[in-house]
C-alpha positions as CSV (number, residue, x, y, z in Angstrom):
1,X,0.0,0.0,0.0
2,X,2.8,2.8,0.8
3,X,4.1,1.5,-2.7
4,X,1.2,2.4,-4.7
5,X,0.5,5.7,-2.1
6,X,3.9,7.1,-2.8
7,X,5.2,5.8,-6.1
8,X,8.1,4.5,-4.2
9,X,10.4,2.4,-6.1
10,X,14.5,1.7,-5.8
11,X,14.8,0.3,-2.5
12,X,17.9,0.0,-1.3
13,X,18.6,-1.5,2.6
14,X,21.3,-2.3,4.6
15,X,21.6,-3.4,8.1
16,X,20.3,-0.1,9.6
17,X,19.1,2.1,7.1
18,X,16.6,2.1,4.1
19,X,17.1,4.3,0.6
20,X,14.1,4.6,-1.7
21,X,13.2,7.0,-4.5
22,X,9.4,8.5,-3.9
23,X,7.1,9.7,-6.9
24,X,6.5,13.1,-7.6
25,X,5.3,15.6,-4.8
26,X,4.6,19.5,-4.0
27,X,7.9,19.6,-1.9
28,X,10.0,18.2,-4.6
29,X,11.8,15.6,-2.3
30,X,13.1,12.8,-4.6
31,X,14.5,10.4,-2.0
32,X,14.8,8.7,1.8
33,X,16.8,7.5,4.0
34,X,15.9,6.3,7.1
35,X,18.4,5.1,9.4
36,X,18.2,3.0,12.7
37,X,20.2,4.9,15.4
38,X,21.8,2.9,18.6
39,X,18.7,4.8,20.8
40,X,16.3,2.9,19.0
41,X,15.2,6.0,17.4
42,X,15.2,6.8,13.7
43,X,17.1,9.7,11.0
44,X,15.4,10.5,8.4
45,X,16.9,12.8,5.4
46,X,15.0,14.1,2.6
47,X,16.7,15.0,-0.3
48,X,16.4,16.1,-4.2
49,X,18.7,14.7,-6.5
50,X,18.6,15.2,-10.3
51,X,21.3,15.7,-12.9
52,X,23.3,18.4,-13.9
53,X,25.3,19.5,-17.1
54,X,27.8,19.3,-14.3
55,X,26.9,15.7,-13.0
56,X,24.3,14.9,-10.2
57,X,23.7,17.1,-7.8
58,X,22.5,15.7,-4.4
59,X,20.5,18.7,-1.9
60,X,19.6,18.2,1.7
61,X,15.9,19.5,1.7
62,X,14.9,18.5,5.3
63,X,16.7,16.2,7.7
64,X,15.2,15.1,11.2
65,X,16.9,13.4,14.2
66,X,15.2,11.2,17.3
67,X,12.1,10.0,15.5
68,X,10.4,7.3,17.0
69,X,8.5,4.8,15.2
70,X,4.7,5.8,15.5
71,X,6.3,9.0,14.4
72,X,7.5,8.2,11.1
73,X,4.4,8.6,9.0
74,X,3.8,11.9,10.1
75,X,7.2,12.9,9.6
76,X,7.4,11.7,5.8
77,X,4.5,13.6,5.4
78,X,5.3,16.9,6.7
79,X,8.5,16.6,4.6
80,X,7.0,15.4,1.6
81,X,3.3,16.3,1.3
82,X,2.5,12.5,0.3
83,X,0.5,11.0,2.8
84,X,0.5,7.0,3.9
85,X,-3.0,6.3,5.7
86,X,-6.4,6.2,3.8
């Protein structure tokens, strides 16, 4: 369902983070990360990469620290105007 919500595609995880690509929005955020942080506690970053005559260009739109996990929705879509719940 947050697929088909977000246009999400390009996941890319590790141990303690996840990278994905989101559709189109009003904010103009193309990707996230979300890391896992040693409190138990999530980063997220919100960025807006696209290419350049120069090469790709990678700008920090929004970044958020000490987000817990019932917390993460609403975060995403403050930063990205794309919301998850029906």
């Amino acid at each position: 369902m947050f697929i088909v919500m977000t246009g999400s595609k390009n996941f890319l995880g590790s141990e303690k983070s996840l990278t994905m690509k989101i559709g189109s929005n009003g904010k103009r955020v193309t990707h996230v990360i979300v890391t896992l942080t040693p409190a138990d506690t999530y980063d997220m970053e919100f960025l807006r990469v696209r290419s350049t005559k120069n090469g790709i260009t990678r700008d920090l739109v929004k970044s958020v620290c000490g987000v817990y996990c019932d917390q993460l929705q609403d975060e995403f879509a403050a930063a990205t105007g794309l919301y998850t719940r029906l």
